[in-house]
N, C-alpha and C positions, 0 to 999 in steps of 0.2 A: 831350739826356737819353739817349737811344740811345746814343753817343759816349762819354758818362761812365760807362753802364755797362760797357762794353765794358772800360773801360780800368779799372775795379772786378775787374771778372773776371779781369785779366789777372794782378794783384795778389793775388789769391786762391796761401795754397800749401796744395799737396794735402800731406794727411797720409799719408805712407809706411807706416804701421804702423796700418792699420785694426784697431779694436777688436772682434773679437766676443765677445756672450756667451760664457762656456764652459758647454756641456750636458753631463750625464755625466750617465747612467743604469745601475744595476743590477738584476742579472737571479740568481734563486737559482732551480735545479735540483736534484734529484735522481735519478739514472739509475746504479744500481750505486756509488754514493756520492754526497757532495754539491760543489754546483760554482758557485760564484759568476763569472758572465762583467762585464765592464764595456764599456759601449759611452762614447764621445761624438764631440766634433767638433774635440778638441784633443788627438792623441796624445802630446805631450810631457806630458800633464798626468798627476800621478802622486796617486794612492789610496794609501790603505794598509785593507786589508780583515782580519777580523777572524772566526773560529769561536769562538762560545762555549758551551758548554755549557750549557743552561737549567736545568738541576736541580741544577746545583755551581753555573757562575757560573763558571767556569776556562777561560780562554784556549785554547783546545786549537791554534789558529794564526793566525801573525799575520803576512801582509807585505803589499808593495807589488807595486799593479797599475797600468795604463794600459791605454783603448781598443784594443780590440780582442783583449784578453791574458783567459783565463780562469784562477780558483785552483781548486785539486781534492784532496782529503784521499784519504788513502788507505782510511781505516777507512771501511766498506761499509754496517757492520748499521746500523738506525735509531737515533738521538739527536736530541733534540728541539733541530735548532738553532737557534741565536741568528746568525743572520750579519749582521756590522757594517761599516759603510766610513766612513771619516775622511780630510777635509782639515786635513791638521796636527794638533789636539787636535779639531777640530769633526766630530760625529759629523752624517754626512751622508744618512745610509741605516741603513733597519734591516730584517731579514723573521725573522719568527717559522716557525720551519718547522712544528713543531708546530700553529699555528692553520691557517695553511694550506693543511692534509689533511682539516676538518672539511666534510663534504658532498660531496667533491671524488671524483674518477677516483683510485685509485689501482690499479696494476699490481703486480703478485706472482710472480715467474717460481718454479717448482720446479724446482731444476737438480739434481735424480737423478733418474734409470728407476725407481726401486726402490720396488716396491709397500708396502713396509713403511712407506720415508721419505714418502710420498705421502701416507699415509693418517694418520700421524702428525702431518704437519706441517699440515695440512690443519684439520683443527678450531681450529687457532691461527692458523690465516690467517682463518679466521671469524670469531674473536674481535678481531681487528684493524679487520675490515668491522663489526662494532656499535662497538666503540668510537670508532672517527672516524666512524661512519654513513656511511661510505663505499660509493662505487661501486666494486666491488671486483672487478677480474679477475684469472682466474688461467691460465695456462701449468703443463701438467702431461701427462706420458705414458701418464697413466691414462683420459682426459676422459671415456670411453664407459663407465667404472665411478664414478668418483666423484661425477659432475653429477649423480646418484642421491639422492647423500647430501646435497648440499650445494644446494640452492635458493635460495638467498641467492648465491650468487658465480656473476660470469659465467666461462665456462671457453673458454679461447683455445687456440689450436697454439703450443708450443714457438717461441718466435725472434717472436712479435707483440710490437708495439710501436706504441705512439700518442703523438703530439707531443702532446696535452691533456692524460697523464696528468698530477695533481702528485706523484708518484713513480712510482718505477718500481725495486724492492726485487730481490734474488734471496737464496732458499732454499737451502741446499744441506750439505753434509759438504764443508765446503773443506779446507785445510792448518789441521790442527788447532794449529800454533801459534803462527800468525799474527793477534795480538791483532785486528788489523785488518778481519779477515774473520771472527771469532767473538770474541765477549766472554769471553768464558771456555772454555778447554778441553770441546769438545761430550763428549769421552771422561769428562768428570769430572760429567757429567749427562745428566738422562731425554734420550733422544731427543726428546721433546715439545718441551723447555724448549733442542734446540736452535735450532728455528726461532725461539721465546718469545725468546731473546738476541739473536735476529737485527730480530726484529720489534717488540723492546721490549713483549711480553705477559708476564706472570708466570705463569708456570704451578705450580700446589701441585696438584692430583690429578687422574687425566685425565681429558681435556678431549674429549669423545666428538661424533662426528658430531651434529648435530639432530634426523637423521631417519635410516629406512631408506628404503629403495627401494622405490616402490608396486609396481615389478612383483615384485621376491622376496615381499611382503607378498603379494601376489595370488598367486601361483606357486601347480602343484599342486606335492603331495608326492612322489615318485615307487618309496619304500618303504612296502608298510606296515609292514615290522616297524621297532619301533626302531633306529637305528643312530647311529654313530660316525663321525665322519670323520676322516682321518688324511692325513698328509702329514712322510715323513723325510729327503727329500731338501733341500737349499741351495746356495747360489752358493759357497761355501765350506767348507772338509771341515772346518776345525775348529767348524763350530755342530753337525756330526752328534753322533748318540748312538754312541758305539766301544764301547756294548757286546755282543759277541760276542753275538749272536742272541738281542737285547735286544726288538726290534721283535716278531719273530714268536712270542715266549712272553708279550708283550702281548695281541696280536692274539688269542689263546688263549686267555686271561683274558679277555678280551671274549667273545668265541664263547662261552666257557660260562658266563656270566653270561646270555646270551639277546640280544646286540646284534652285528648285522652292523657289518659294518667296510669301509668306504669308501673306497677312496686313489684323493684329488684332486690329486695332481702332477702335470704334466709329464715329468715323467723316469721309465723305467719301471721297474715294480716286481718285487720278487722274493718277497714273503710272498705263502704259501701263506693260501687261505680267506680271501681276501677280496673283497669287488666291484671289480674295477678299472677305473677310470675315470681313468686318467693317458691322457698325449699330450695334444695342443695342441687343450683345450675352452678357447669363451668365456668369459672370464672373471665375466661374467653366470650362465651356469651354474655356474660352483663359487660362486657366491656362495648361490644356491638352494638346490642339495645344504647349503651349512652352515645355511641357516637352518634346513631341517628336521630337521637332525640335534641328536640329544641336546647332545653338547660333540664338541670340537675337541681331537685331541692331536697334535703337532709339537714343531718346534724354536723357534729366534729368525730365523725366516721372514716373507716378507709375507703367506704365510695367515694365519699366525697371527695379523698386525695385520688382517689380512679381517675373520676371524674374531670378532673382539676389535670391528672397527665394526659389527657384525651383534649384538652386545651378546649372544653364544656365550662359553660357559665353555670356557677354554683350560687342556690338561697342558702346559707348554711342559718341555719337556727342555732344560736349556741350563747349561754352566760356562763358556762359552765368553765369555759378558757378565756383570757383575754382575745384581741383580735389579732394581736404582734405572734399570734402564738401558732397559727395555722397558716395556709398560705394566703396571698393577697390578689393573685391574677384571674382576675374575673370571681373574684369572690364578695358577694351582694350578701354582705353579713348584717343579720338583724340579732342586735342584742340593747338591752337596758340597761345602760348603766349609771340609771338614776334608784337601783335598788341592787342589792348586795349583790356581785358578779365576781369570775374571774378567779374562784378558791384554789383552781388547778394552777396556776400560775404565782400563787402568794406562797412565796420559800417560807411562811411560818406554820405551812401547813406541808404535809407531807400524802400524797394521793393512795387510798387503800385499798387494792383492786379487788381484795376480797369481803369487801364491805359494799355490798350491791347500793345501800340505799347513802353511800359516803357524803356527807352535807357539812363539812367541818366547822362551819361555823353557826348555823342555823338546826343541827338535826333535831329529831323530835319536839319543835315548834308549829306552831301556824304559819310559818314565815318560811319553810324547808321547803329548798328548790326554786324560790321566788324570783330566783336568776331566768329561768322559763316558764312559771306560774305568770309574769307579769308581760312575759312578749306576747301581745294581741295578734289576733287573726290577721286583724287591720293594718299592726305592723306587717307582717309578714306578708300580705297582697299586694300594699305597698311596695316591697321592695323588690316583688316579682313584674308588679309593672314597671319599676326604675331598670330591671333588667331587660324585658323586653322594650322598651325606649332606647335605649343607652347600645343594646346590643344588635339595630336594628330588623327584630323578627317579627 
């Protein structure tokens, strides 16, 4: 018996080409766009992977993959994807990106400094956090002003990142016209609605912090007489007001109505009779000073957007943007646009931060700047009385 098996075994032929299963598994990401990786344990073996669109139903890309190879689109803002994988015709995997984000981590980075874009984009990152009832973090250069407003979002440093989030989005004013990175031209709408394209929020009128901040709400006062706060300075000369000693026959008009005048800039100031309080204060304290003050007048600055989430009635002086272009609630905007206005917002022009005196249609004329060369004093008093009528103080 022994003997016979032996010679059984001997007679045995080994199969050359053992069969294994093939396993393949898919993996859907989103980290600054979306990215489907493929794992398995037969890299010859070839996928074909699929974006779809879930509110058209339109292919947006379609190739072939194998383990250990990931696909990656370029367009960035949120779309609720469909990502599909197929052997041959058979559709072998599917993820809903959309359902996915319900309950879940998601990350938010804010890629500008700019106290304006913060504060702006900021209540549409909230609205993002109720609509998926998301864990919602966010990165932003403001953290020690904004975490105030916003109690609902956790606020991280710049550059944080977690393998659990199920996204991981960025905010920002990229190359305006790169479909890919904005939906639509940010120049050609509100500041609000451009994070709203990014994040797939709609926004129709603005969309205001929750809350204020319990320490401004508790804060003393620190005038008693009524006053005004002011601030003419920006990062860029064409948001100034060019008109020739436009500011200080304001500032004058104020005085003898009975309201002291406040300038909360950084940058220092040259009008006579006023309280100054520029150079480098907390930004905590100028948020104080606005709450107690009557309104707010400036330019298209991020006081102004301060100002504007402190739910402060703003004079914004500005030709330099349209007016669809900043926020609308309580904003007493004086501009002209009976002479050349609005360059920041015409997509034929592109905005050059490093060009201080940038005037793209008009520069080295007579006529450069005439967007605020041409708004009067007159306008401008004017519409500080329409505010205090209107707002009644």
């Amino acid at each position: 018996m022994k003997t016979r098996g032996i010679e059984v075994y001997k007679k045995i032929q080994k199969n050359t080409s053992p069969t294994v299963p093939e396993k393949v598994e898919f993996t859907f990401t989103f980290d600054y766009g979306p990215r489907i990786d493929m794992t398995g344990n037969n890299h010859q073996s070839k996928k074909t992977v699929k974006f779809v669109e879930k509110d058209t139903g339109k292919i947006m890309y379609t190739g072939e993959t194998s383990p250990g190879i990931f696909t990656t689109l370029f367009r960035k803002w949120y779309t609720p994807w469909i990502a599909e994988a197929y052997d041959s015709d058979t559709k072998i995997w599917e993820f809903d990106f959309e359902k996915s984000l319900y309950g879940k981590k998601i990350m938010v980075s804010v890629d500008s400094s700019s106290l304006g874009d913060t504060l702006a984009w900021l209540p549409v990152i909230d609205k993002m956090r109720e609509k998926f009832d998301a864990d919602l973090f966010v990165s932003t250069f403001w953290n020690n002003l904004v975490v105030h407003f916003f109690p609902n979002l956790r606020f991280v440093n710049p550059g944080y990142r977690d393998p659990n989030m199920a996204a991981t989005i960025g905010v920002g004013w990229y190359e305006e016209e790169d479909r890919n990175l904005h939906w639509r031209d940010p120049r050609s709408i509100s500041l609000q609605q451009v994070a709203g394209d990014i994040l797939g929020i709609e926004v129709g009128n603005d969309i205001l912090p929750p809350q204020l901040p319990v320490t401004v709400l508790s804060s003393t006062r620190q005038l008693e007489k009524k006053y005004v706060c002011l601030a003419t300075e920006s990062t860029a000369n064409s948001k100034h007001w060019h008109y020739p000693g436009g500011w200080q026959t304001v500032v004058d008009s104020l005085k003898n109505a009975g309201y002291e005048v406040v300038v909360i800039q950084s940058q220092d100031t040259y009008l006579n009779g006023v309280i100054d309080k520029t150079g480098n204060i907390d930004i905590m304290d100028r948020a104080i000073d606005l709450y107690h003050c009557e309104f707010f007048i400036g330019i298209g600055s991020g006081l102004s957007w301060l100002a504007w989430a402190l739910k402060k009635p703003v004079v914004m002086i500005s030709g330099f943007s349209m007016p669809f272009c900043e926020f609308t609630d309580k904003n007493y905007r004086v501009i002209n646009q009976d002479v050349c206005h609005g360059c920041f917002n015409d997509t034929r022009h592109k905005f050059d931060r490093g060009d201080w005196n940038w005037c793209p249609r008009l520069k080295n004329t007579e006529r450069m700047f005439e967007c605020t060369t041409k708004i009067t004093p007159d306008q401008v008093i004017e519409k500080i009385n329409e505010l205090i009528q209107k707002e009644g103080l």
